[in-house]
Phi, psi and omega in degrees: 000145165337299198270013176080346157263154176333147219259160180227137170260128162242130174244131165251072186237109164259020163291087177301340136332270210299320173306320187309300169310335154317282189308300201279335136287326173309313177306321168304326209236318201204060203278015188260347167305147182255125152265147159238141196240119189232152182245032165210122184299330192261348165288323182316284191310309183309314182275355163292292225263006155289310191276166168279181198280329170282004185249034190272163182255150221264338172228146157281114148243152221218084170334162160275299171269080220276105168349291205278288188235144183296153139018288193273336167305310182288347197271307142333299175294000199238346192243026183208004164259125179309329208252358171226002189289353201254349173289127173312137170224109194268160160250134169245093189241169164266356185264141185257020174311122176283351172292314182292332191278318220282341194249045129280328188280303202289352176259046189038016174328138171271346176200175180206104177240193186225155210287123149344153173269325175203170194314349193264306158311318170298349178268305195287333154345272174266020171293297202288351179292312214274306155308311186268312203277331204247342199269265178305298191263014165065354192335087155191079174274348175306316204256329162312307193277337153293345196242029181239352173262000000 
């Protein structure tokens, strides 16, 4: 990572299954990563805006279908508070709604994918997460822009 620390994942998955699956490719695939795991969006939100801005996570992944409030509520709030729009946020959905994609795109979702069917997907999944967002694109832009401010 840029700033020499562990690259940080945050899931907002309140499906346990699927977190598990989460969890268990990242582990397998990028075992130096910090996950944080949340089954509320709005628990999410809270411990983002707790921390300081260098321990903030460097990708969001983000359910649509959420206990308290969906997805796109926690995704609307994240992308419209100044001290967090810059974090990458993929939506991670089991929905295949072209409605659901196109108001991920229009609330600034940085990707929008539909969930793996099984764990070999959930590994490439996250190889290539790990490859663009944490890799290619240095993704961590959150600590470039703290350390230029």
């Amino acid at each position: 990572m840029p700033d020499g620390r562990a690259a940080r994942v945050w899931i907002v998955e309140d499906n346990a299954d699927d977190a598990l699956f989460i969890r268990s490719a990242f582990q397998r695939c990028a075992p130096g990563i910090v996950l944080n795991e949340f089954a509320d969006g709005d628990a999410a939100l809270q411990a983002i805006r707790a921390v300081p801005a260098r321990d903030r996570p460097h990708v969001i992944l983000l359910d649509l279908n959420l206990p308290t409030r969906d997805g796109h509520e926690i995704l609307s709030d994240l992308k419209k508070d100044p001290e967090l729009r810059d974090i990458p946020v993929i939506v991670l959905t089991a929905s295949r709604s072209e409605r659901d994609l196109k108001r991920s795109y229009a609330l600034h979702a940085n990707a929008h994918v539909t969930k793996p069917n099984d764990f070999r997907e959930y590994e490439a999944f996250a190889r290539s997460l790990c490859a663009f967002w944490l890799g290619w694109v240095g993704a961590n832009p959150t600590a470039l822009i703290s350390r230029a401010g």
